[in-house]
C-alpha positions as CSV (number, residue, x, y, z in Angstrom):
1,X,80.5,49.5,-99.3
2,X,83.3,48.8,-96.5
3,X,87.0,48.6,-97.6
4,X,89.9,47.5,-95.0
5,X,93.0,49.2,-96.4
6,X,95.9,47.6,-95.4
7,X,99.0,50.0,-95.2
8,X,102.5,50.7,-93.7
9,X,103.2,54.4,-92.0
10,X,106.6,54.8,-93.4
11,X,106.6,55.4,-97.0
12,X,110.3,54.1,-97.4
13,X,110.0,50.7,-95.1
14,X,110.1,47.9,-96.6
15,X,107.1,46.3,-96.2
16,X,106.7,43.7,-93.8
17,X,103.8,42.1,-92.3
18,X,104.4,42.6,-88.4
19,X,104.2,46.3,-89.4
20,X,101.0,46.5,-91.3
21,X,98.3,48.1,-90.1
22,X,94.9,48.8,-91.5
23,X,91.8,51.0,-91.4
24,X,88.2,50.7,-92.5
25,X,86.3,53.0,-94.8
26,X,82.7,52.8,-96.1
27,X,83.1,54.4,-99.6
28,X,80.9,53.1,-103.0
29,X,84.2,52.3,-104.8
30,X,87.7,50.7,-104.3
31,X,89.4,53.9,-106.3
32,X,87.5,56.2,-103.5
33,X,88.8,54.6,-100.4
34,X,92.8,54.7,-102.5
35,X,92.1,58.6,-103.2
36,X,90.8,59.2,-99.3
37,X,94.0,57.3,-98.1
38,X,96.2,59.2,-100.7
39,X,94.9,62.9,-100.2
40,X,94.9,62.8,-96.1
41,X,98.0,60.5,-95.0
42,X,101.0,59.7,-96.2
43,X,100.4,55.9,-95.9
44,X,101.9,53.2,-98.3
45,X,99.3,51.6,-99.3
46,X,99.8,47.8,-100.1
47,X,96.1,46.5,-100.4
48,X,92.4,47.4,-100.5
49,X,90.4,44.6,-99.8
50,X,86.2,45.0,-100.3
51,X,84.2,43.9,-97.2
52,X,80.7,42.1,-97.4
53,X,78.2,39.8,-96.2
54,X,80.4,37.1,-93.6
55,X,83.8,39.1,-94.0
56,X,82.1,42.3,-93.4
57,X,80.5,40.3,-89.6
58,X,84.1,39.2,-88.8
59,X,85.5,42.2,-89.2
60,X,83.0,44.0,-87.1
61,X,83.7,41.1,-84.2
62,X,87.5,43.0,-83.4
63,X,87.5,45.3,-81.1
64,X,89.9,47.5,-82.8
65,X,86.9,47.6,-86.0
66,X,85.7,51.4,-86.3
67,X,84.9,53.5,-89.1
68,X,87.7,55.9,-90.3
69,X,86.3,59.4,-91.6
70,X,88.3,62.3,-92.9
């Protein structure tokens, strides 16, 4: 399944929306894509949101859409 992780790069920040970014994942479980995020960044991470069926095709419309691996 995809997962877009929204995050913030600076673990101390308060979080604010103009700053949030996000990445995509394709993991089988929401606790996977937090442990990836966790074990190779130092990203805040402030929600994982599952991806499917018309979502999932929006998503895939932005240019920015890729994959993350680790």
């Amino acid at each position: 399944m995809v997962f877009k992780v929204l995050f913030q790069t600076a673990v101390e920040a308060t979080p604010k929306r103009e700053t949030t970014e996000s990445i995509y994942l394709e993991v089988p479980t929401k606790e996977d894509a937090i442990q990836l995020v966790e074990t190779h960044t130092d990203y805040h991470i402030e929600f994982v949101e599952p991806l499917e069926g018309k979502s999932l095709e929006y998503e895939q419309q932005n240019p920015d859409y890729k994959l993350t691996t680790f």
